[in-house]
N, C-alpha and C positions, 0 to 999 in steps of 0.2 A: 753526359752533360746533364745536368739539374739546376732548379733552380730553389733554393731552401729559404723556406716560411719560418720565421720564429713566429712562434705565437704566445699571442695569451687572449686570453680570454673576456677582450672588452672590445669595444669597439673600433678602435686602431687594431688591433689583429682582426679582425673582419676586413678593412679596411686593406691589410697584408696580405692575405689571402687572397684576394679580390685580383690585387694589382698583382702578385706573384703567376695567377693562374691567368691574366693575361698578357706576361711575361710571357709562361710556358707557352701558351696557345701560339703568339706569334714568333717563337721560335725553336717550335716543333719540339720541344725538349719536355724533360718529366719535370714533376715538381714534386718536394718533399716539405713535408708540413713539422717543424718542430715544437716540443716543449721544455725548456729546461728546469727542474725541479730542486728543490736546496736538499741536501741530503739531512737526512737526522743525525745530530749529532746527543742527543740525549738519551742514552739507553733505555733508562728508566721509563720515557714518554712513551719511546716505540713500543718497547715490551707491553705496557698497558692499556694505549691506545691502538698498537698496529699501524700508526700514525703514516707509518710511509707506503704500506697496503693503501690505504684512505687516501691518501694525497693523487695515488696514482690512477686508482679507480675512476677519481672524478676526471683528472685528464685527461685518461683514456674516453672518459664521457665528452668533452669539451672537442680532443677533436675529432671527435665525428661527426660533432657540430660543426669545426671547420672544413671538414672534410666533405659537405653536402654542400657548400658555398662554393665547389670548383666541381664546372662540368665533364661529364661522362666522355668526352673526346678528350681528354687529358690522363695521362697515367700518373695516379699522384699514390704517395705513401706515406707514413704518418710515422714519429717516433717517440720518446718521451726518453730523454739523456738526466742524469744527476750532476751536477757541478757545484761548487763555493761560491764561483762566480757566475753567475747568469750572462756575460758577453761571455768571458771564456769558455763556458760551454758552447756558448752559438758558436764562436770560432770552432770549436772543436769539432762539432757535426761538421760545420761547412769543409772543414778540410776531410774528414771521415767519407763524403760523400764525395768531394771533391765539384762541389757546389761552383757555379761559373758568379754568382750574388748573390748577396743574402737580401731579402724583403724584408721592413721591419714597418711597421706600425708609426707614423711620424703624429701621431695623438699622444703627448706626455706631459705637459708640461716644461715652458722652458722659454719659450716665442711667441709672438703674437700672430694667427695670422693661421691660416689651413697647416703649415708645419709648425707643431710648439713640442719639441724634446726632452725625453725624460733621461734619466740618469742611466741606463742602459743602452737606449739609442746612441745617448752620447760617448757612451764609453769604446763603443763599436765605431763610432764615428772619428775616432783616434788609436782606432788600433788593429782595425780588421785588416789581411791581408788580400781577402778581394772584396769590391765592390760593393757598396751600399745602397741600395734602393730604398728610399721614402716614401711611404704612400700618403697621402695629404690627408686631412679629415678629410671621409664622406665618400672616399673614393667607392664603399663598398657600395654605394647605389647608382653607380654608373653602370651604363648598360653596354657599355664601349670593350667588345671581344677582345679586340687588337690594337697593339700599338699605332697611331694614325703617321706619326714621322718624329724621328730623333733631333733634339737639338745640339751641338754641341758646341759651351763657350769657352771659345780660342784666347788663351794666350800665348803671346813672346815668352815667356819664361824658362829656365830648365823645368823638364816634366812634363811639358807640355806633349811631347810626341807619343809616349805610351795612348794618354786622355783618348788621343785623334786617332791610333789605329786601333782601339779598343771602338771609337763610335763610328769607324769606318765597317770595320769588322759586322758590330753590331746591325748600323743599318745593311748592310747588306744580305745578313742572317736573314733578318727579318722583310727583306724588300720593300722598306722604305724610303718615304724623301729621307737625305740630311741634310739639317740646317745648318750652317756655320755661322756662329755668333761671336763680335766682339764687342766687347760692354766697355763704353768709355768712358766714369766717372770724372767730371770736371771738377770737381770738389777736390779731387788729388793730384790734379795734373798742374793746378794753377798756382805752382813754388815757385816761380821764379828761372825753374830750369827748362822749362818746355810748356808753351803756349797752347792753348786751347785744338787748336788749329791745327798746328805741329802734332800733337796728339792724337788728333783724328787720321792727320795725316797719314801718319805712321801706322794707324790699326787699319787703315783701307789698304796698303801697300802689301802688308803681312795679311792681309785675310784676301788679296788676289793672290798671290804668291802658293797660299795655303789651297785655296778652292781648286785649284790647277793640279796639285798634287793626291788631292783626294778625287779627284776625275779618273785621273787614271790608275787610282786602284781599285773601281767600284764598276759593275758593270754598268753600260750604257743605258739602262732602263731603269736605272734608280737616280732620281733628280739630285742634283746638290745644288744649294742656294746659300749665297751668303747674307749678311748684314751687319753692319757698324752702325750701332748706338749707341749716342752720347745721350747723359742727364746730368743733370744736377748733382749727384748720388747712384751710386749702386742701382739702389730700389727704381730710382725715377727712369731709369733706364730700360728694367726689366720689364717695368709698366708697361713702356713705350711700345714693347712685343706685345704678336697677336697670338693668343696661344689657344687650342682647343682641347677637349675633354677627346684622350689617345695620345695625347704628346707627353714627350719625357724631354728631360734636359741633362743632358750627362757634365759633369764638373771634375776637375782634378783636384790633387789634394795639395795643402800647401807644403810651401818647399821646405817647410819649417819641420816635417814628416820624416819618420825613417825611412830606409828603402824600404820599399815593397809594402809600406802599413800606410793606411787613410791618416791623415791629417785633418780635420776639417779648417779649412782658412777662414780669414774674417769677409774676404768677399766672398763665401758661398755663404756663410750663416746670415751674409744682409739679402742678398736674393730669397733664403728661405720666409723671410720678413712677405715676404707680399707674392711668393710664386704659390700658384691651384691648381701645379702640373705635378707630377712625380720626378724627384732631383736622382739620379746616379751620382753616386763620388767614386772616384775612382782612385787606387792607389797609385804612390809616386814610382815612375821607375826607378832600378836600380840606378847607381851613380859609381 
C-alpha cells in the first residue's frame, strides 16, 4: 500500500508532498514521490544538447528537494517516469505501484480560493481510476503530522455507497473521528417539486439511516457524527461547517463518470470555491 506524490517543482508540489507524507504518517503506509518528464522527440536537439540527460539530472535534483520535506519515520521513494501525457503518466505510476491516491498540488490556476486547477489537475480529476487528494495552497506550512478526522459528504444518489465504504475504511485505517455530511443547497431544491423543508427533511432521514450503518462497521472507539446543512448555495453551506487545519473531506464523483474513473461534479468544484481543507474525490463504482 502507497501513497504517490506527483510532483513538480513549485509550490503546490511542496504543498503535495507535505499533505502526502501525512497521508502516509497517519496511515502507516509508504509514500512514493513522482516526476513525469515529456520525452524528446527531436533527435537532432537531444544528440546536441543531451537534452534529456539534462532534463533528468535536474529532477533528480528537485526531488530530493522533495524528498527532505517528508520525515525520517516514513519510508518514502522517489521516481522520474517519461510520458506524452503528464496525467497518463501519473496514472500510470499509480497503477505501477498500485498506489491506494494520488496527491496532487491543488495550486494551478483555474478557482478562486485555497484550490485554483490547473490543466493536469484537471485532467486526473476526470479520469484517474483511484482517488484524488488536493492539497490546498499553503498546506506545506502546516505543522499538523496527522489526519485530525475525515469528513464525508453523503448523498442519496447511485455511487454513493463505494464514496462511504472507502471513508469508513479510511477513518478507521487511520483511527479517526468521521464526520457524516449532508449539504442541502436551497437554491436547487426550491422548483416547485419539493419544498425547502421537505428537503431537509429528507437529508436528516437518510443521514440517520446512514450514521447507523457506518457504526456498525467501524470499531467502537472511533466517533461518528453526522450533520445536515442547508444554505443558500453549495458554498454558503460549506461555510456553515467548522473545519480545522488535519481535516479532509472526502467527495464522490459525478454520476455523469465512467465506472471506476473520477468525474469531477459541479457540486464538488463549488465546494472547492471556498474549502482550506484538503478534498478526496473518489471514483464512481462500477454500475
Amino acid at each position: 500500500m502507497k501513497i504517490l506524490v506527483a510532483y513538480l517543482a513549485t509550490s503546490g508540489g511542496a504543498d503535495a508532498v507535505v499533505l502526502g507524507a501525512r497521508l502516509a504518517r497517519t496511515l502507516s503506509t509508504d509514500l512514493e514521490i513522482s516526476m513525469i518528464l515529456p520525452p524528446e522527440r527531436d533527435s537532432v536537439l537531444a544528440a546536441t544538447t543531451n537534452y534529456e540527460s539534462v532534463l533528468a539530472k535536474q529532477a533528480a535534483e528537485w526531488l530530493v528537494e522533495a524528498k527532505s520535506l517528508v520525515g525520517e519515520d516514513i519510508a518514502v521513494t522517489t521516481n522520474i517516469a517519461y510520458a506524452d501525457s503528464s496525467a497518463g503518466g501519473i496514472i500510470a505510476e499509480a497503477e505501477r505501484i498500485a498506489a491506494e491516491a494520488i496527491v496532487v498540488g491543488g495550486g494551478g490556476g483555474g478557482l478562486v480560493g485555497a484550490h485554483t486547477l490547473g490543466s493536469v489537475v484537471n485532467e486526473l480529476l476526470h479520469s484517474s481510476p483511484v482517488p484524488i487528494v488536493l492539497a490546498p495552497r499553503g498546506t506545506r506550512h502546516s505543522t499538523i503530522e496527522r489526519v485530525r478526522e475525515v469528513t464525508c459528504a453523503v448523498g442519496g444518489r447511485p455511487g454513493a455507497d463505494l464514496l462511504l465504504s472507502t471513508a469508513v475504511r479510511a477513518a478507521g485505517a487511520a483511527g479517526t473521528p468521521l464526520r457524516l455530511v449532508s449539504l442541502v443547497a436551497l437554491d436547487s431544491v426550491g422548483d416547485g417539486h419539493k419544498s425547502d423543508d421537505a428537503a431537509l427533511e429528507q437529508a436528516r432521514i437518510h443521514a440517520n439511516e446512514t450514521v447507523e450503518r457506518v457504526k456498525a462497521k467501524l470499531p467502537e472507539d472511533i466517533k461518528v457524527t453526522w450533520s445536515v446543512v442547508d444554505g443558500e448555495s453549495v458554498e454558503d453551506a460549506v461555510n456553515k461547517l467548522e473545519w480545522h487545519d488535519g481535516d479532509v473531506i472526502m467527495v464522490g464523483s459525478s454520476r455523469l463518470g465512467q465506472a471506476r474513473r473520477l468525474f469531477l461534479g459541479s457540486t464538488a468544484a463549488k465546494m472547492l470555491r471556498v474549502l482550506q481543507v484538503p478534498m478526496v474525490v473518489v471514483p464512481r463504482e462500477e454500475t
